[in-house]
N, C-alpha and C positions, 0 to 999 in steps of 0.2 A: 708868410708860411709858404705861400708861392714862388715865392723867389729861392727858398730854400730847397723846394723841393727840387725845381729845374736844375740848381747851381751843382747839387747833389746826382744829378742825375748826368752829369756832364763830368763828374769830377772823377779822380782815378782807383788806383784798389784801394781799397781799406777794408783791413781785417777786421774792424769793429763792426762792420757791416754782418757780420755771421750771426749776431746777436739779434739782428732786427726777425728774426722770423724760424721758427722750428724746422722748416725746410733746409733754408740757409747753411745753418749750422750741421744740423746732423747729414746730409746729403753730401756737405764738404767732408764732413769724419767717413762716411761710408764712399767718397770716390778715391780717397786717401788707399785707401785699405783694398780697392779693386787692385791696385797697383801693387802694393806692400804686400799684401798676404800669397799672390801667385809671383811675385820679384823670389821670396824665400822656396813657393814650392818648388817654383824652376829650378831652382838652386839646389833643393835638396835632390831632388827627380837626376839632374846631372850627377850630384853626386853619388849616387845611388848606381846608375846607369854606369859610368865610366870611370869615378873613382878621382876625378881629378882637382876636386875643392878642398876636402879635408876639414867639413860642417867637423865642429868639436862633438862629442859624445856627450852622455852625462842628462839628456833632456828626457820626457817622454820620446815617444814614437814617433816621427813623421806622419805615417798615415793618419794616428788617429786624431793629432793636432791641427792636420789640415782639415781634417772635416767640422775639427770643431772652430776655426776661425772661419771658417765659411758658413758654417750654420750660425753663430752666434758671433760674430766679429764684423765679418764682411755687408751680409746683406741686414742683418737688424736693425741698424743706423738708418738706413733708407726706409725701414718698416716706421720705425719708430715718428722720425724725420714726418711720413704722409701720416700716421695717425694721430699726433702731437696736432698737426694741421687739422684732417677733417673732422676731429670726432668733437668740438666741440660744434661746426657746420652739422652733423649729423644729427646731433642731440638738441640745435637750438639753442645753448649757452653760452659764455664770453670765449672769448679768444684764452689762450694761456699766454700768460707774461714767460721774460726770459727766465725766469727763476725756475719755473715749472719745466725749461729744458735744456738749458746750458748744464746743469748739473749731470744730465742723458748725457751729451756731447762730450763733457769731457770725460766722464766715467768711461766712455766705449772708446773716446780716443786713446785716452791712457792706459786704457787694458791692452786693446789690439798692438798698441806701440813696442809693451812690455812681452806682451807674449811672441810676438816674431823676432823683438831682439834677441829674447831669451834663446829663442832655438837658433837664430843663425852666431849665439857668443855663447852658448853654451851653459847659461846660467839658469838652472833651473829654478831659484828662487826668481827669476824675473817673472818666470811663467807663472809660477804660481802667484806673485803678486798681480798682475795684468788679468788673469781669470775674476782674484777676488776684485778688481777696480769694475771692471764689465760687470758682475755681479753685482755690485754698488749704483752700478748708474743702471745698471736692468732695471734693477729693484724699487727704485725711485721712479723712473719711467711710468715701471706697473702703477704707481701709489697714484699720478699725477690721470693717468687715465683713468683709473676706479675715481679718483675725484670727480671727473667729468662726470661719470657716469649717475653717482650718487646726486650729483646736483640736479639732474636732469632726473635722477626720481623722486629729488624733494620739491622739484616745481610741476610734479603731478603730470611729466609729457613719458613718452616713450610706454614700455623698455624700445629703446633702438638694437635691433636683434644683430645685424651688424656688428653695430661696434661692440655689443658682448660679444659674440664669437671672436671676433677680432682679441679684446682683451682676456678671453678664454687660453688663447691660442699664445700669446705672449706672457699670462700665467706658467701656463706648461715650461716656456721657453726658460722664465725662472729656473724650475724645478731642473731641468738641463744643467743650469750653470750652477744650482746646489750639488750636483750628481760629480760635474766638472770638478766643482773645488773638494768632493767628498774624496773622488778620484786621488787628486793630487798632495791629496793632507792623508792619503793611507788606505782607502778602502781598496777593495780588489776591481780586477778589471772590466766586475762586471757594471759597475756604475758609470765608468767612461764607455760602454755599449748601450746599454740604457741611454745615458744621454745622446748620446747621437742617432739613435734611432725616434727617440722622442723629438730632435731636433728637426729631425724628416716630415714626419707625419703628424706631431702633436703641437709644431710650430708653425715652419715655414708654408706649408700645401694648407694649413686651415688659413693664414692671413693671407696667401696670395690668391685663394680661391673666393672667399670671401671679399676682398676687393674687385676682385674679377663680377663676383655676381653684382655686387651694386651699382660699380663705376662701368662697366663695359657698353651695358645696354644702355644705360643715359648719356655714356658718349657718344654711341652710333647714333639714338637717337637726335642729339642736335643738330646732325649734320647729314643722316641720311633722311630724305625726305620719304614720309608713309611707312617708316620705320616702327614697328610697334613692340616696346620693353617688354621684355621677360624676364621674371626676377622672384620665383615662386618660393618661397621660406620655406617648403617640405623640400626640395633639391638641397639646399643647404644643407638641412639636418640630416638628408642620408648620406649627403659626403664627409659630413661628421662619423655618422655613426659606421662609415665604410670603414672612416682613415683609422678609425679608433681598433676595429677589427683587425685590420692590416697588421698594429702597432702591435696587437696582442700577440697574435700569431707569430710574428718575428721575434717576439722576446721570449715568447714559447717555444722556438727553436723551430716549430711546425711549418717549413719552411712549401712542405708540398701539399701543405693545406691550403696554401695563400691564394692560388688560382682561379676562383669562385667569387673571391672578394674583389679580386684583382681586373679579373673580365668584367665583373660589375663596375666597378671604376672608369674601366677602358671604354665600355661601351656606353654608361652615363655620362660622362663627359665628351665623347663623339658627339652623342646626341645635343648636350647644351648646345654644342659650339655649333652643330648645324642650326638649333634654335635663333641662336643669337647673330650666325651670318648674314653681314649686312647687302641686301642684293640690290644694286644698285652705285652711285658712283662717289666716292666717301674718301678723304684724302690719304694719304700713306700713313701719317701717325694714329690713323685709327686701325688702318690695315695690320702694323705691325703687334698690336693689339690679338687679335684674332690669329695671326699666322703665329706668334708664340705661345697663345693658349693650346695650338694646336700637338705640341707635346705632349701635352697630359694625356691624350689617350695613346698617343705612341708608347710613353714613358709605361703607364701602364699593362700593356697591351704585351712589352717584352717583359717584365715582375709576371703576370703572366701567364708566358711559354715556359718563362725560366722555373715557375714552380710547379707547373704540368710535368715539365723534362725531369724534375725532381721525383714528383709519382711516380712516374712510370720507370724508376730505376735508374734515371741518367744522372750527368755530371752537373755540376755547377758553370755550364758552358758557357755562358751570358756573363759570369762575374759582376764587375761592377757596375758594365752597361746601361741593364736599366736605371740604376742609382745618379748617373750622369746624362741620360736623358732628362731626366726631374732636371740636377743641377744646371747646366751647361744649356740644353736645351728648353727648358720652362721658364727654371727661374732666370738664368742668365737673358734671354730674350727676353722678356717680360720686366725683365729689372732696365734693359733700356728703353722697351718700350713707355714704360709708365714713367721713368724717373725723369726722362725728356721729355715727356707731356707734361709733366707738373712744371720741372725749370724754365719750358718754356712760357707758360701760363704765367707762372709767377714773377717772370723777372720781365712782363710787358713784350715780351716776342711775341712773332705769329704763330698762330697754330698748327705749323708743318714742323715736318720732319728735317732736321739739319742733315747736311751730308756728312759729317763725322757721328751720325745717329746712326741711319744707312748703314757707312762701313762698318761700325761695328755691329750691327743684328746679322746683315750678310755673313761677314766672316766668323759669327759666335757660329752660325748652322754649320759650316765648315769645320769649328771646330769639335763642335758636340759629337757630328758625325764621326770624326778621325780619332776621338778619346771614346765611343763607344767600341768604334772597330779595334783599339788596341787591346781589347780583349783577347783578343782571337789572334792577333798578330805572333809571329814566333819571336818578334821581339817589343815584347808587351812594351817597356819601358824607355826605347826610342822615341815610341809616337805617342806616348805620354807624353815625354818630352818635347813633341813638337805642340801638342793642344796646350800646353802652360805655355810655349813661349806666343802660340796663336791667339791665347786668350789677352795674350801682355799687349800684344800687334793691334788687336781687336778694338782693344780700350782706352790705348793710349790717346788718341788726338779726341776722345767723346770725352774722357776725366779731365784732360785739360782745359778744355773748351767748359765744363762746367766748374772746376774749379775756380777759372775766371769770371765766368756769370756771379756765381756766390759770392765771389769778392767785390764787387761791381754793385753800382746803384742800378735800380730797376732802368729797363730801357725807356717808361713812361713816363719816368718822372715821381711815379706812385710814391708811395712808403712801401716798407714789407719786403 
């Protein structure tokens, strides 16, 4: 068994290796898709901008398809991918076998595949088959984490309050790609808005925040000395019952109502991240950690002004701004921060930060910053232009360098 594992560990790619571990697998479908789903927006973004590609017609929207392979295509796989991993760690139960997620993998592969072919061939039955494949392996996903969860209340432990929010929040996510395919088999357009604002607040900011609260303080903790965790379950539940507020009011239309909700956000989340600042001398993978949670009260903080500006009789001057501070800036840093803490961990590396990790959280803040300012720019859709192809620039040598990990036997020797 020893000899196997060494010879294994010495040996070259093999794609059957995806299979060995939930990471593995969905972390490849989600660096896949960092690549593939901004390769089409750049594309659309130019042709949009200058006219000089000639995207076929015939699809949904642009705008609204790229927000929804970003919220439900792009980073989900990675969600899925870490909670597949820690929730049965969480809960105290068995590992899940490949069954319980190879089915996720390729559900999300072959949706995301079908839905950017569809819009860069213009086939819109592709789209609409690739939503329902994503919907298929969402939906199984869901089934395989509520299993965890049940087993660990038929063996009388938890509730683990965690990984219910978590599975709350990926619930919702469901209801998204119900809304998606409701969208695209005929309903009106107000179900492709509902979804993607659910996508926002009723998905992605409850899983990533909820990770955040668990994992952040027990990583600083192992490594900053006299460090002491913070991790209070009433902070959780009010940034629950914040996001939920938020979601209301946006679907409400109440858009200069939101300000009250919004400062409360801005300025609770200030406040954790001063909580959980580690003071003292703690390596860069942890740092990048903290300096991308640092978003979330920027992110909110412009939601906001933006709905103050709205009270008091002004314009919608902010536009998409704060919406890409979240994205670009929260989730996009935060999505390297943690997904290279894990690859690393898991594939027997040290626990630092790689230099294609580095470049691209550097150059994501460069970008978040230059696609919030295209707001306001007189020519909004240039320097949109340049944050798609920064975001390509950013990610390129960090996806390739893990797509090769994932293919690769662990550097230890391990299993997994």
């Amino acid at each position: 068994m020893n000899r196997t594992l060494h010879n294994d560990a010495g040996g070259g790619l093999s794609p059957a290796l995806l299979a060995e571990a939930p990471h593995r697998l969905l972390f490849f479908v989600g660096a896949v898709n960092v690549l593939l789903a901004m390769t089409w927006w750049l594309l659309w973004l130019i042709d949009v901008r200058w006219g000089v590609i000639g995207l076929p017609a015939g699809t949904p929207f642009g705008g609204w398809m790229h927000a929804f392979v970003m919220q439900y295509q792009l980073l989900p796989p990675f969600m899925f991918g870490f909670l597949m991993t820690t929730f049965p760690r969480w809960t105290g139960t068995p590992d899940l076998s490949r069954w319980h997620y190879v089915p996720v993998g390729l559900g999300l592969l072959g949706g995301q595949l079908a839905v950017v072919g569809g819009m860069l061939f213009g086939q819109q039955a592709m789209v609409h088959i690739g939503v329902v494949m994503s919907l298929v392996g969402w939906a199984y996903g869901v089934s395989q984490l509520l299993r965890v969860l049940l087993v660990e209340r038929r063996a009388g432990k938890g509730p683990t309050w965690h990984a219910w929010s978590c599975f709350a929040a990926m619930a919702f996510g469901l209801l998204g790609l119900l809304l998606m395919a409701a969208y695209l088999h005929g309903a009106g357009p107000w179900a492709v808005t509902v979804s993607i604002k659910l996508g926002t607040f009723g998905l992605l900011l409850p899983v990533y925040a909820t990770v955040a609260h668990r994992m952040f303080p027990f990583f600083a903790g192992n490594v900053v000395p006299g460090y002491r965790a913070w991790r209070p379950l009433w902070a959780l539940a009010a940034l629950w019952a914040l996001l939920l507020a938020h979601l209301a009011l946006e679907l409400a239309h109440a858009n200069a109502w939101m300000w009250p909700v919004d400062a409360l956000l801005a300025i609770g989340s200030a406040l954790v991240l001063l909580r959980w600042w580690p003071h003292g001398k703690a390596p860069g993978i942890l740092w990048v950690l903290f300096l991308g949670f640092a978003w979330l009260p920027v992110a909110f903080a412009l939601y906001a002004a933006q709905s103050a500006i709205l009270a008091g009789g002004g314009e919608f001057v902010l536009g998409r701004g704060p919406a890409h501070a979240l994205f670009i800036g929260f989730f996009g840093s935060l999505l390297v921060a943690m997904v290279t803490r894990v690859t690393q961990g898991h594939s027997g590396r040290p626990m630092a930060m790689p230099a294609v990790g580095w470049f691209a959280f550097a150059l994501l803040q460069l970008v978040a910053l230059t696609r919030i300012a295209a707001e306001a720019a007189p020519d909004g859709y240039f320097w949109q232009v340049v944050a798609a192809a920064g975001w390509l620039l950013a990610f390129l040598p960090w996806v390739l360098r893990s797509l090769s990990i994932y293919l690769h036997p662990r550097a230890d020797g391990r299993p997994g």
